[in-house]
Every structure is written in structure tokens, then in C-alpha cells.
PQR file with spaces between the fields and no chain letter, atoms N, CA, C, O and H, PARSE charges and radii, in Angstrom:
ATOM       1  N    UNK     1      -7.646   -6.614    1.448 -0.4000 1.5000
ATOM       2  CA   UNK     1      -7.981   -5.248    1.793 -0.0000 2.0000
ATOM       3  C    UNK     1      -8.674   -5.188    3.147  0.5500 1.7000
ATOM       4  O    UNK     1      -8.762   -4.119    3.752 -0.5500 1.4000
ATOM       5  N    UNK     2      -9.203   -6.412    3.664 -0.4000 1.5000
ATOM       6  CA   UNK     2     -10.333   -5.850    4.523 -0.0000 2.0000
ATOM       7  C    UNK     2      -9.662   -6.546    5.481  0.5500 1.7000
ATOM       8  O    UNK     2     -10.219   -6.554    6.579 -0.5500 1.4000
ATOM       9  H    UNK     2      -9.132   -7.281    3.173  0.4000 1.0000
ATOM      10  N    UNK     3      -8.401   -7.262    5.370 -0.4000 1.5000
ATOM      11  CA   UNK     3      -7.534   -7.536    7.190 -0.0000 2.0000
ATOM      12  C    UNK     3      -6.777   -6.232    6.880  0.5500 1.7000
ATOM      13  O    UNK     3      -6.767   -5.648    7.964 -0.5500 1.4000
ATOM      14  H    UNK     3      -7.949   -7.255    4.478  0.4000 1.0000
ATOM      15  N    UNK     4      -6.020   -5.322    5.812 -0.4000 1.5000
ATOM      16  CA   UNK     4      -5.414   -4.465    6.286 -0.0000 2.0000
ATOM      17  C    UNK     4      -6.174   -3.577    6.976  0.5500 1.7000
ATOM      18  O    UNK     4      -5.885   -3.187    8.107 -0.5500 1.4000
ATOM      19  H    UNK     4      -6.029   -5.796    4.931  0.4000 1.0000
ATOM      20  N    UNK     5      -7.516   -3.097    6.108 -0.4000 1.5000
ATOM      21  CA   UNK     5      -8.503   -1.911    6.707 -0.0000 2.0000
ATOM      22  C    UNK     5      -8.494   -1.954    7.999  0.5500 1.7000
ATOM      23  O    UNK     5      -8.157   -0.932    8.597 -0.5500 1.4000
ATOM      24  H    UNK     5      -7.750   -3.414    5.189  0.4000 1.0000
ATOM      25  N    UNK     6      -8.929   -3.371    8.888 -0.4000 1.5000
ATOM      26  CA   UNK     6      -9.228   -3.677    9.780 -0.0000 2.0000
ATOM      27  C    UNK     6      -8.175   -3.659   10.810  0.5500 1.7000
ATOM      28  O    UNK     6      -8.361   -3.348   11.986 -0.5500 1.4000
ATOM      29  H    UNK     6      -9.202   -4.201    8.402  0.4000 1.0000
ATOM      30  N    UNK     7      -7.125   -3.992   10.316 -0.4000 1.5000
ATOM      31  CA   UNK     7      -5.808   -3.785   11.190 -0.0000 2.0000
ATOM      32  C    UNK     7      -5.452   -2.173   11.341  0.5500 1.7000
ATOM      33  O    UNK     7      -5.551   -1.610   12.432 -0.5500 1.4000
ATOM      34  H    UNK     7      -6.974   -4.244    9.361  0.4000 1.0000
ATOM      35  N    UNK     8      -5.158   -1.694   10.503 -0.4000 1.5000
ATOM      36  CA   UNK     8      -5.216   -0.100   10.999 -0.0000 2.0000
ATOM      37  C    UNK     8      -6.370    0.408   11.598  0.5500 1.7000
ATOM      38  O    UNK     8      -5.995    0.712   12.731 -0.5500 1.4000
ATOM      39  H    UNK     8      -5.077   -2.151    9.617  0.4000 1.0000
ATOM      40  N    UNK     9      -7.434    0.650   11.508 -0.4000 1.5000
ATOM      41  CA   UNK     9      -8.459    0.974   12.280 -0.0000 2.0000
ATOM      42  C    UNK     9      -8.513    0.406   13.361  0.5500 1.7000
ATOM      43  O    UNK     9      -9.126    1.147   14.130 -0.5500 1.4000
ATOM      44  H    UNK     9      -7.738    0.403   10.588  0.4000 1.0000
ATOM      45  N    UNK    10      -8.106   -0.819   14.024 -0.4000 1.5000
ATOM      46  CA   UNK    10      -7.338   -0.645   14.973 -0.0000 2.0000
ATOM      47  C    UNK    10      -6.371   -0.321   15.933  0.5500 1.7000
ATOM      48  O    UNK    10      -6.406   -0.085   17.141 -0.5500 1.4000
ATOM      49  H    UNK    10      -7.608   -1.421   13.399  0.4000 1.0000
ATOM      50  N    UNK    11      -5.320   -0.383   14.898 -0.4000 1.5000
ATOM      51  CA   UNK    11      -3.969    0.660   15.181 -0.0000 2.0000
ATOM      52  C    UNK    11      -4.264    2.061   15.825  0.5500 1.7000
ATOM      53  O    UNK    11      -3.754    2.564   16.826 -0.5500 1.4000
ATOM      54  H    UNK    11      -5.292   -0.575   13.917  0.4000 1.0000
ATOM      55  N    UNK    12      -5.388    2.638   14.836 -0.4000 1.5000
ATOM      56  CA   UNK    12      -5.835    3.883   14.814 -0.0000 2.0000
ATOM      57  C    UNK    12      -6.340    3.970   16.577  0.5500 1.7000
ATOM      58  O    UNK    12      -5.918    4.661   17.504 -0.5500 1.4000
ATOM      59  H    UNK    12      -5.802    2.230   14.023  0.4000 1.0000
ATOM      60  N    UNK    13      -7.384    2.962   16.497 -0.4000 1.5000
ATOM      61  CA   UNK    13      -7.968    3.435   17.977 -0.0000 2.0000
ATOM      62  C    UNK    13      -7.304    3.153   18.813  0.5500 1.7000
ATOM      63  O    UNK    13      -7.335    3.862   19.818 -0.5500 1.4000
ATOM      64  H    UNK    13      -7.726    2.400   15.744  0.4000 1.0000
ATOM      65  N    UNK    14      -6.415    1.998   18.768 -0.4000 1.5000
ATOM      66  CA   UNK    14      -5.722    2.454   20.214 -0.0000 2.0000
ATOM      67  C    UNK    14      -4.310    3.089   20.437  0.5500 1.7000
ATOM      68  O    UNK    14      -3.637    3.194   21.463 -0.5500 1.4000
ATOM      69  H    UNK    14      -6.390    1.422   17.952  0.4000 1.0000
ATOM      70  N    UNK    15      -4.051    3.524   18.995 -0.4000 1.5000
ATOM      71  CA   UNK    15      -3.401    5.168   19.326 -0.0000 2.0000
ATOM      72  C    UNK    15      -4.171    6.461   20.114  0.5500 1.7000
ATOM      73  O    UNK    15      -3.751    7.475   20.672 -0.5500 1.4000
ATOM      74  H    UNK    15      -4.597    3.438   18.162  0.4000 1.0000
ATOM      75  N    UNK    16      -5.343    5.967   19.901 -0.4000 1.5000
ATOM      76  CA   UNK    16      -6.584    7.485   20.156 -0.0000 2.0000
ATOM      77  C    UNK    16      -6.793    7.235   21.799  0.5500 1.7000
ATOM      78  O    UNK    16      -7.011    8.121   22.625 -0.5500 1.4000
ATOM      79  H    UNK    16      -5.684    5.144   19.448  0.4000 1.0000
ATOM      80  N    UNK    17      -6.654    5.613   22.097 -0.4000 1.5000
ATOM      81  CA   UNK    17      -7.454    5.428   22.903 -0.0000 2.0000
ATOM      82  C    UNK    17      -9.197    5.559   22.982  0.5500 1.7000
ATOM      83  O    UNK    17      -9.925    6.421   23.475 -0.5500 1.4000
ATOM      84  H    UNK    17      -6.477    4.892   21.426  0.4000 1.0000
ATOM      85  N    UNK    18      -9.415    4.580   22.425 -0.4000 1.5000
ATOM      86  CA   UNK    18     -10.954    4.646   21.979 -0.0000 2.0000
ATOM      87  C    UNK    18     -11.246    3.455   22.211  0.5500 1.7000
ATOM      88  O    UNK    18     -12.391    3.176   21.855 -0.5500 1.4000
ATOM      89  H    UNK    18      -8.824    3.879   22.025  0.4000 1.0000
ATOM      90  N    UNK    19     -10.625    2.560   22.706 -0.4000 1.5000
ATOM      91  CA   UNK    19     -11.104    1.116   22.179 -0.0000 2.0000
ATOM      92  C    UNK    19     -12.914    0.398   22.663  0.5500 1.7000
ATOM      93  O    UNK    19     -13.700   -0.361   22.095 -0.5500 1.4000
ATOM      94  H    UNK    19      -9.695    2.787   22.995  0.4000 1.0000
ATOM      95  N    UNK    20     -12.920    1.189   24.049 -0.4000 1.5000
ATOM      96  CA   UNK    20     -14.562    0.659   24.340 -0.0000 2.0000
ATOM      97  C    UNK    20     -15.166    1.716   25.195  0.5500 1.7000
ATOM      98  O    UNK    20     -14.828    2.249   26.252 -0.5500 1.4000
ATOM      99  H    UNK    20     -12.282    1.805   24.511  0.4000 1.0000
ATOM     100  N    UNK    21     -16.395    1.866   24.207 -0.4000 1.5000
ATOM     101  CA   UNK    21     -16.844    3.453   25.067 -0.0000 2.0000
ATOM     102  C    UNK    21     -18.661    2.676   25.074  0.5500 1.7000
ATOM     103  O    UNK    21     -19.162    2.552   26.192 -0.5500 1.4000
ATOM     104  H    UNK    21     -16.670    1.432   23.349  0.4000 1.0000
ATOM     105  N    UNK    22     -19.058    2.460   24.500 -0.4000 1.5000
ATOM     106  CA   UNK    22     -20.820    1.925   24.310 -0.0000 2.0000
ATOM     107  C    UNK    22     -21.134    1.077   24.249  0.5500 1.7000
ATOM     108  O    UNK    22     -20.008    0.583   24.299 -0.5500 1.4000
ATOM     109  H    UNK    22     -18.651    2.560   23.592  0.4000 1.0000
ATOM     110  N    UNK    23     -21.895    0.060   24.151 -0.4000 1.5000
ATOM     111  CA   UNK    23     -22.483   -0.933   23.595 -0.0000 2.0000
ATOM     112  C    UNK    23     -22.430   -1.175   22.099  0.5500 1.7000
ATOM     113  O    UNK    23     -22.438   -2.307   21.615 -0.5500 1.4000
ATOM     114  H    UNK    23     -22.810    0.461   24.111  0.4000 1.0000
ATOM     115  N    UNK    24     -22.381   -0.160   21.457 -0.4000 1.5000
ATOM     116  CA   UNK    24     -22.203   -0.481   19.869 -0.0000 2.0000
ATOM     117  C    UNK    24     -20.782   -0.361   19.798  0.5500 1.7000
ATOM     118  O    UNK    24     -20.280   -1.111   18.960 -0.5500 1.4000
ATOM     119  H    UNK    24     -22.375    0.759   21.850  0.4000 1.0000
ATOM     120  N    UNK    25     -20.023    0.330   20.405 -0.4000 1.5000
ATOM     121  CA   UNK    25     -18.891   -0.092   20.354 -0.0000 2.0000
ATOM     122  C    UNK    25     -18.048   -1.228   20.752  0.5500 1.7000
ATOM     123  O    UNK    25     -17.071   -1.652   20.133 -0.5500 1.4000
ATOM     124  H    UNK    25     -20.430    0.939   21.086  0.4000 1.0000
ATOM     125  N    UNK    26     -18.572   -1.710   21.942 -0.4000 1.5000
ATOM     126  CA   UNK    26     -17.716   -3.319   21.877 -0.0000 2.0000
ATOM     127  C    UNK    26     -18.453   -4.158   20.797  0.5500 1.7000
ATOM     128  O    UNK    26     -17.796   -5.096   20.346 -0.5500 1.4000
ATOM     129  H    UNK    26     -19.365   -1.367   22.444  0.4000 1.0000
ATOM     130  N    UNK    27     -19.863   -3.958   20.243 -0.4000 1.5000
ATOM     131  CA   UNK    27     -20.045   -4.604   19.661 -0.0000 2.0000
ATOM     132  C    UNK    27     -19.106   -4.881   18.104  0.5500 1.7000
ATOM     133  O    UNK    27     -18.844   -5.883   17.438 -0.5500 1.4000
ATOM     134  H    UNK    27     -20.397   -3.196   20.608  0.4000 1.0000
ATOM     135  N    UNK    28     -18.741   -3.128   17.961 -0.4000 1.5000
ATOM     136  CA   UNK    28     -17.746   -3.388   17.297 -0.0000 2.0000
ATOM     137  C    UNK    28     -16.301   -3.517   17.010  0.5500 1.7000
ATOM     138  O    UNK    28     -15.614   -3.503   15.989 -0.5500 1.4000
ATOM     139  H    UNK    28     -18.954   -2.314   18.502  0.4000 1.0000
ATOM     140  N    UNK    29     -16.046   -3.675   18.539 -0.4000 1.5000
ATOM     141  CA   UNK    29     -14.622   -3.899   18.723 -0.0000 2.0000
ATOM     142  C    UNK    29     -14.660   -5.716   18.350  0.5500 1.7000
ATOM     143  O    UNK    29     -13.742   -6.299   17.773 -0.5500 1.4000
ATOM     144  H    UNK    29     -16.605   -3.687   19.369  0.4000 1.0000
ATOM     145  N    UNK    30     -16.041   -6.424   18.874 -0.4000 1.5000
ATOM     146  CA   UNK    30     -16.115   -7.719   18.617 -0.0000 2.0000
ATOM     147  C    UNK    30     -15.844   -8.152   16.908  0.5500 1.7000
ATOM     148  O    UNK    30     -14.965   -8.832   16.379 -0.5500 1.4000
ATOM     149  H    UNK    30     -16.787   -5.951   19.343  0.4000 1.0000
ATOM     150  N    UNK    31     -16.875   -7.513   16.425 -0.4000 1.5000
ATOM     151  CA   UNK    31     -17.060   -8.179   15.177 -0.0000 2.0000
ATOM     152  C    UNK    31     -15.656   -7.874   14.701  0.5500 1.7000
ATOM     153  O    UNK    31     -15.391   -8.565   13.717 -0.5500 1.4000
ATOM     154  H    UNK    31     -17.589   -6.961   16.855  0.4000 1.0000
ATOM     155  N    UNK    32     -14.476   -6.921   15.134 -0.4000 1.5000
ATOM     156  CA   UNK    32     -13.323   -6.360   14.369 -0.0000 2.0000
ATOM     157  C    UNK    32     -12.552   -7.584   15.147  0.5500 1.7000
ATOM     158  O    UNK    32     -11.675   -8.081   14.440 -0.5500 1.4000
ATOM     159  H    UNK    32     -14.691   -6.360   15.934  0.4000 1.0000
ATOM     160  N    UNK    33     -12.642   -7.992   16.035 -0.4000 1.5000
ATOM     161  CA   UNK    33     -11.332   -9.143   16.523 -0.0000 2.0000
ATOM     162  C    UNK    33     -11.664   -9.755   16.202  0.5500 1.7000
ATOM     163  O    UNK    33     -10.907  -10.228   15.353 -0.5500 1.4000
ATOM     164  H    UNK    33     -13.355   -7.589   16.609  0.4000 1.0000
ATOM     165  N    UNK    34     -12.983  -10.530   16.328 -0.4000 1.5000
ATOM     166  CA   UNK    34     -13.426  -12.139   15.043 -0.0000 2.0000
ATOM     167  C    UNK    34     -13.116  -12.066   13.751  0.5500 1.7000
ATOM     168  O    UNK    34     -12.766  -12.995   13.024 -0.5500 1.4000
ATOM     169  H    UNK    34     -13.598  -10.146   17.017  0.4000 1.0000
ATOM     170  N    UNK    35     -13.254  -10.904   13.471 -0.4000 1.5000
ATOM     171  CA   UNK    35     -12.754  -11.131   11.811 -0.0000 2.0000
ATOM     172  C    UNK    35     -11.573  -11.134   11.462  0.5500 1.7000
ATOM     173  O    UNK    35     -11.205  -11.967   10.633 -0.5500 1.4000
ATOM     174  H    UNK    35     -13.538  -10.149   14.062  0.4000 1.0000
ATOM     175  N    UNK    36     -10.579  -10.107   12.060 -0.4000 1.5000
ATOM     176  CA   UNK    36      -9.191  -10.555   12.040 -0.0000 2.0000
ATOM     177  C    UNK    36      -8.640  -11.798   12.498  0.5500 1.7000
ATOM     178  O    UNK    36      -7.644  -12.253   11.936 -0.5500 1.4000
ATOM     179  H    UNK    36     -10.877   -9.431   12.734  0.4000 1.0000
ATOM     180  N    UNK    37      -9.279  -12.503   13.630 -0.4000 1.5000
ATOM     181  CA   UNK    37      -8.694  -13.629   14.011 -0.0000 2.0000
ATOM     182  C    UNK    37      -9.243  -15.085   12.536  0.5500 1.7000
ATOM     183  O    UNK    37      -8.691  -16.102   12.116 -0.5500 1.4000
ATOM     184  H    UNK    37     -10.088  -12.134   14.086  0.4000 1.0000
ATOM     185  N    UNK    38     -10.513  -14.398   12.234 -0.4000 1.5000
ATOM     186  CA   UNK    38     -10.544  -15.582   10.829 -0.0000 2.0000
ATOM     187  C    UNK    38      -9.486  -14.999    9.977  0.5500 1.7000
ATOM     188  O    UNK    38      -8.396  -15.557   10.096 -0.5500 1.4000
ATOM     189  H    UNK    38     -10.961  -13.572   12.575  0.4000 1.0000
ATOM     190  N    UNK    39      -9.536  -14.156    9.268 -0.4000 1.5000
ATOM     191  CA   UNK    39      -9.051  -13.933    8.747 -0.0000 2.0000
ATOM     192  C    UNK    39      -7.551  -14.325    8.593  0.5500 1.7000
ATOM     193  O    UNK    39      -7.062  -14.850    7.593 -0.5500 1.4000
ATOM     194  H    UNK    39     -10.422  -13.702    9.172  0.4000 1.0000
ATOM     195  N    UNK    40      -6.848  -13.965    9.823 -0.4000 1.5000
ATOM     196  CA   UNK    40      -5.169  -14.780   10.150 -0.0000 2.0000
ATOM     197  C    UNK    40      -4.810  -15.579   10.137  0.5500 1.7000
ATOM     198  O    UNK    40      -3.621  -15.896   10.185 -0.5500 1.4000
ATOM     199  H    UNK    40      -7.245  -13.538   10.636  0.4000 1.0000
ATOM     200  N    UNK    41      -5.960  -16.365   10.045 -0.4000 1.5000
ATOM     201  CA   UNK    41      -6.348  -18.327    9.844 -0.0000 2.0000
ATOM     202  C    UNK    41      -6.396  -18.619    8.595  0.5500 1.7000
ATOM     203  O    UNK    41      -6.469  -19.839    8.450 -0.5500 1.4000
ATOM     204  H    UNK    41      -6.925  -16.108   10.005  0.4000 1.0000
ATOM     205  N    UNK    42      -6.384  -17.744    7.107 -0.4000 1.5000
ATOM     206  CA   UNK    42      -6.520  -17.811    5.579 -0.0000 2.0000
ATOM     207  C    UNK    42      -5.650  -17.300    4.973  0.5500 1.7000
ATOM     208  O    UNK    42      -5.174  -16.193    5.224 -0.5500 1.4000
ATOM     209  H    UNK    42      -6.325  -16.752    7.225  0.4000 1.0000
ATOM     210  N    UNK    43      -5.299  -18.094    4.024 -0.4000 1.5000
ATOM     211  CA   UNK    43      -4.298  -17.411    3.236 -0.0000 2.0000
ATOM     212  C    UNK    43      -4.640  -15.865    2.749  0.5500 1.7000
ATOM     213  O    UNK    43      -3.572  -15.261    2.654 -0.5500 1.4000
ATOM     214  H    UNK    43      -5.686  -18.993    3.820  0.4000 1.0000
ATOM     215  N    UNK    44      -5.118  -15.505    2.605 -0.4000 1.5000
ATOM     216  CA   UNK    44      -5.598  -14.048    2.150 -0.0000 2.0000
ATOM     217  C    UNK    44      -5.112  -13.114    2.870  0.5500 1.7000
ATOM     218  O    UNK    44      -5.242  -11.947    2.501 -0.5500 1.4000
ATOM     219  H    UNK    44      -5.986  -15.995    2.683  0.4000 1.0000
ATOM     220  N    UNK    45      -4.375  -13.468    4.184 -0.4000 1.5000
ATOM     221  CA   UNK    45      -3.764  -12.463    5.197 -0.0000 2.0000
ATOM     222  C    UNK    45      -2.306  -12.293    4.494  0.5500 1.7000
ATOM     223  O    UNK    45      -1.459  -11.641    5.106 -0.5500 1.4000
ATOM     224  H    UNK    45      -4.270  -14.417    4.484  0.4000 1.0000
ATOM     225  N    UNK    46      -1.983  -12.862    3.221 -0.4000 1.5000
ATOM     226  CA   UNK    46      -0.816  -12.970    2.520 -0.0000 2.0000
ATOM     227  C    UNK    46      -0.816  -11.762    1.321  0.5500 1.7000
ATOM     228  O    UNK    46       0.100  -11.080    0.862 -0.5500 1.4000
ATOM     229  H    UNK    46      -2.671  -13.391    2.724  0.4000 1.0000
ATOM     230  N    UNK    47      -1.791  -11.800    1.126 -0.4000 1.5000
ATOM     231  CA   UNK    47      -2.145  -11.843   -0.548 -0.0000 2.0000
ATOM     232  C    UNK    47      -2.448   -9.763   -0.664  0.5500 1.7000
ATOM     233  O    UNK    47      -3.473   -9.195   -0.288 -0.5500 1.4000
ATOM     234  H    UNK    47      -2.535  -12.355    1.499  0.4000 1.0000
ATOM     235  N    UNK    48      -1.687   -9.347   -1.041 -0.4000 1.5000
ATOM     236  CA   UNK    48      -1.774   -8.155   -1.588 -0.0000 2.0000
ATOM     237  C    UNK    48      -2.293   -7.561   -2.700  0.5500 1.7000
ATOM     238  O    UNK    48      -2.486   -8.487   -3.488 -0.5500 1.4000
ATOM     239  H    UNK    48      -0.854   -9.808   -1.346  0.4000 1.0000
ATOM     240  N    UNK    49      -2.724   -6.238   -3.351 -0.4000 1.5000
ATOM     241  CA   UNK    49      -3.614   -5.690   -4.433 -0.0000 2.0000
ATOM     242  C    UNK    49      -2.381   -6.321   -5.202  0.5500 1.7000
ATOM     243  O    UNK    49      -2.934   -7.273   -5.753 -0.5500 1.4000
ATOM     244  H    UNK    49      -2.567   -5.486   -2.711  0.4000 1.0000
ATOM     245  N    UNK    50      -1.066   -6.374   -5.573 -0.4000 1.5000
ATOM     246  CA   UNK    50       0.050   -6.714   -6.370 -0.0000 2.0000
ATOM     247  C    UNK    50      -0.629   -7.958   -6.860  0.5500 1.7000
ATOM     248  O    UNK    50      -1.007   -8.064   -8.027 -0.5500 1.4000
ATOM     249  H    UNK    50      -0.618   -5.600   -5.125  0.4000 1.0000
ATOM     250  N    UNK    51      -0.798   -9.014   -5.850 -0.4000 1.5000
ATOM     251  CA   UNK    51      -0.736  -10.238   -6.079 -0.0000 2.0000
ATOM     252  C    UNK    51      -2.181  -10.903   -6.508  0.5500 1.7000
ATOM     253  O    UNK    51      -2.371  -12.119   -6.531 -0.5500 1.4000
ATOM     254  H    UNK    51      -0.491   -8.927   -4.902  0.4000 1.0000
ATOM     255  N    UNK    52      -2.868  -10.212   -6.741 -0.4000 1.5000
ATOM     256  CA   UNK    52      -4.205  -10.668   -6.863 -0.0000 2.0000
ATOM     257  C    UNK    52      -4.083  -10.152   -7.933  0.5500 1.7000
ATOM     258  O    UNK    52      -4.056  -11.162   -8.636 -0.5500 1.4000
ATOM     259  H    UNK    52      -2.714   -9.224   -6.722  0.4000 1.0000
ATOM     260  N    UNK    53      -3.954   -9.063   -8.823 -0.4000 1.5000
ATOM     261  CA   UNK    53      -3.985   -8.427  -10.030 -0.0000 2.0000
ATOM     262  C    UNK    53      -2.704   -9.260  -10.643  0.5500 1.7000
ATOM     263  O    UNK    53      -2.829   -9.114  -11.858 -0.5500 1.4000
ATOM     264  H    UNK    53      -3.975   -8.242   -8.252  0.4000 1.0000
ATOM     265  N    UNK    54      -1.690   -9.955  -10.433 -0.4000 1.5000
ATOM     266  CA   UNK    54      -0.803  -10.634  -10.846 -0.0000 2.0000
ATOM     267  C    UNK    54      -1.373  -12.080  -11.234  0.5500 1.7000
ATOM     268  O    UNK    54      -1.086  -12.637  -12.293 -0.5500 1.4000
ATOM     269  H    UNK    54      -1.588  -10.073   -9.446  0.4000 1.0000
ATOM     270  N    UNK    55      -2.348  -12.711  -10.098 -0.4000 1.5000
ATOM     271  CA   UNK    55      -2.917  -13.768  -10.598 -0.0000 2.0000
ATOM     272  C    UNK    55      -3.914  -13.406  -11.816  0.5500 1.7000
ATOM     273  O    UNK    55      -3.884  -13.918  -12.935 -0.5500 1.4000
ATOM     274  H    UNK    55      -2.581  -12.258   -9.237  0.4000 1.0000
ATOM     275  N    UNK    56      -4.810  -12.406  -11.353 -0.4000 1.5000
ATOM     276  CA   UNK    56      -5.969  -12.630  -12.703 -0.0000 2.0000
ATOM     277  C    UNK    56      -4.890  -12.141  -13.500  0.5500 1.7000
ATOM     278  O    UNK    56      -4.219  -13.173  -13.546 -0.5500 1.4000
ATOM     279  H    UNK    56      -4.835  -11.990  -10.444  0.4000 1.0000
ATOM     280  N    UNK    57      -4.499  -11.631  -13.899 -0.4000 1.5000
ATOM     281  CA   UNK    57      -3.771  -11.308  -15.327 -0.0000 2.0000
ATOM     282  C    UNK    57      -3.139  -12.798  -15.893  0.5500 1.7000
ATOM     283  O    UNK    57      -3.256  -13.151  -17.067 -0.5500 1.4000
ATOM     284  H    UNK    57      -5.044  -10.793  -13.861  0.4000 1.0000
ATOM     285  N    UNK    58      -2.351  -13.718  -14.688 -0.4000 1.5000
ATOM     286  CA   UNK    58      -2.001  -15.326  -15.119 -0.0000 2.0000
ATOM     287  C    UNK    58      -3.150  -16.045  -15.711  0.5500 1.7000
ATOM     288  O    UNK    58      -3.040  -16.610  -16.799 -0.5500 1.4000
ATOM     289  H    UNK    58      -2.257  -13.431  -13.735  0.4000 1.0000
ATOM     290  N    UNK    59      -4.345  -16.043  -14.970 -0.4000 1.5000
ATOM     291  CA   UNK    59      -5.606  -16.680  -15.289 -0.0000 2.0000
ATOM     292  C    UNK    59      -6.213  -16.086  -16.103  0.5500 1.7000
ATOM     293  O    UNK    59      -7.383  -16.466  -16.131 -0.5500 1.4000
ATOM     294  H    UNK    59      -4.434  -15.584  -14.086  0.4000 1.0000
ATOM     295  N    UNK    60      -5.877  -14.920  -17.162 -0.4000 1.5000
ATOM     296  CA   UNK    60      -6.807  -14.119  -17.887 -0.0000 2.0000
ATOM     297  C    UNK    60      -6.813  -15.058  -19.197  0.5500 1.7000
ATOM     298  O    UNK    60      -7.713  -15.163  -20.031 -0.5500 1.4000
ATOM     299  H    UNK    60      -4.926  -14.611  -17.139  0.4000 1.0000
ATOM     300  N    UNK    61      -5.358  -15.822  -19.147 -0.4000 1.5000
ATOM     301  CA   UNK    61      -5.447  -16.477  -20.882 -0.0000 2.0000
ATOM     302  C    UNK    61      -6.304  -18.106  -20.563  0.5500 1.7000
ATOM     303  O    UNK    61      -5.945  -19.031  -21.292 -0.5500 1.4000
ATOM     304  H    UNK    61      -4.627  -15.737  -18.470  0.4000 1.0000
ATOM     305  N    UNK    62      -7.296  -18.377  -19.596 -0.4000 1.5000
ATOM     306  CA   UNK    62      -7.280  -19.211  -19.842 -0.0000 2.0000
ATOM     307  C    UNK    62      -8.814  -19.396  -20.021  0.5500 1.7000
ATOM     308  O    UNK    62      -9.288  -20.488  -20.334 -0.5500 1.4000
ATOM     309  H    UNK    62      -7.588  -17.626  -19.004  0.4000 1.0000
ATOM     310  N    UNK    63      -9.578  -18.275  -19.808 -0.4000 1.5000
ATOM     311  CA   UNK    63     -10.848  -18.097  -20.201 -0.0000 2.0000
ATOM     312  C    UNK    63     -11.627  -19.035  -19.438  0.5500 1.7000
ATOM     313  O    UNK    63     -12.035  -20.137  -19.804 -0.5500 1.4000
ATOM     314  H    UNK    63      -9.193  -17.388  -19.553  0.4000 1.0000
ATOM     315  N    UNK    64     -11.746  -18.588  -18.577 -0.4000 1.5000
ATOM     316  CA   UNK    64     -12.583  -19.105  -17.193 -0.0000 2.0000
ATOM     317  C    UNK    64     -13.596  -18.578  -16.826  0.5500 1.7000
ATOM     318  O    UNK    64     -13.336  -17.561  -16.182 -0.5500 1.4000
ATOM     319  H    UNK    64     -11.414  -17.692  -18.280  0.4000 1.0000
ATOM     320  N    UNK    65     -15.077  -18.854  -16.959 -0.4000 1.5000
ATOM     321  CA   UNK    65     -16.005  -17.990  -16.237 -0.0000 2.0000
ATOM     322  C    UNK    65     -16.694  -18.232  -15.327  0.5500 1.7000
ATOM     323  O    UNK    65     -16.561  -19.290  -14.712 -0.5500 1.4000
ATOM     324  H    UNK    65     -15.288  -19.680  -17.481  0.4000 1.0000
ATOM     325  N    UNK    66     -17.446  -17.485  -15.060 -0.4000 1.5000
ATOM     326  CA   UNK    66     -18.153  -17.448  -13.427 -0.0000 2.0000
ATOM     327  C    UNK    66     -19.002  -18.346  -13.287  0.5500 1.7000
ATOM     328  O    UNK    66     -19.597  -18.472  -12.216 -0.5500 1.4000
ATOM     329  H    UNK    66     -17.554  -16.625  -15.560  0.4000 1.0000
């Protein structure tokens, strides 16, 4: 959820043209490209609400806890 969020809210701004206007804003143009760039580096840039609710439901019979 949070590389797609992050990928459109980018999309978003530089459709708008917004990308750097303040200081808190590159700050958060930063923290938004570091995290996508980890992020693209993990499998989780794969993994959809489908597929995560597909695994726990696989792992539900096997009674695993935290």
C-alpha cells in the first residue's frame, strides 16, 4: 500500500507541477524518493491487497502466533 500511495502522490504532483516549492517540501519530496527507492529494492513492490489476504488465509490453518 505504501509504494502504491507513494507512487501516485507523486504522479499526482507532477501532473500539478508541485514538485519543490519550501523547505518542507523537498524535505518531503526526499523522504518520498528514499522510500520508494527502498522500497523497489523488496519484494513487497510485488505484493498486492489480493496477495497478502491470499497468503494469510494459506497460513491461517497453521496456527502461528505473534
Amino acid at each position: 500500500k505504501v509504494f502504491q500511495l507513494l507512487t501516485d502522490l507523486k504522479q499526482q504532483r507532477k501532473e500539478s507541477g508541485k514538485n519543490k516549492q519550501s523547505s518542507g517540501q523537498q524535505n518531503l519530496n526526499t523522504i518520498m524518493y528514499e522510500t520508494l527507492k527502498y522500497i523497489s529494492k523488496t519484494p513487497c513492490r510485488y505484493q498486492s491487497p489480493e496477495t497478502v489476504r491470499d497468503f494469510l488465509v494459506a497460513m491461517k490453518g497453521h496456527k502461528l502466533t505473534k
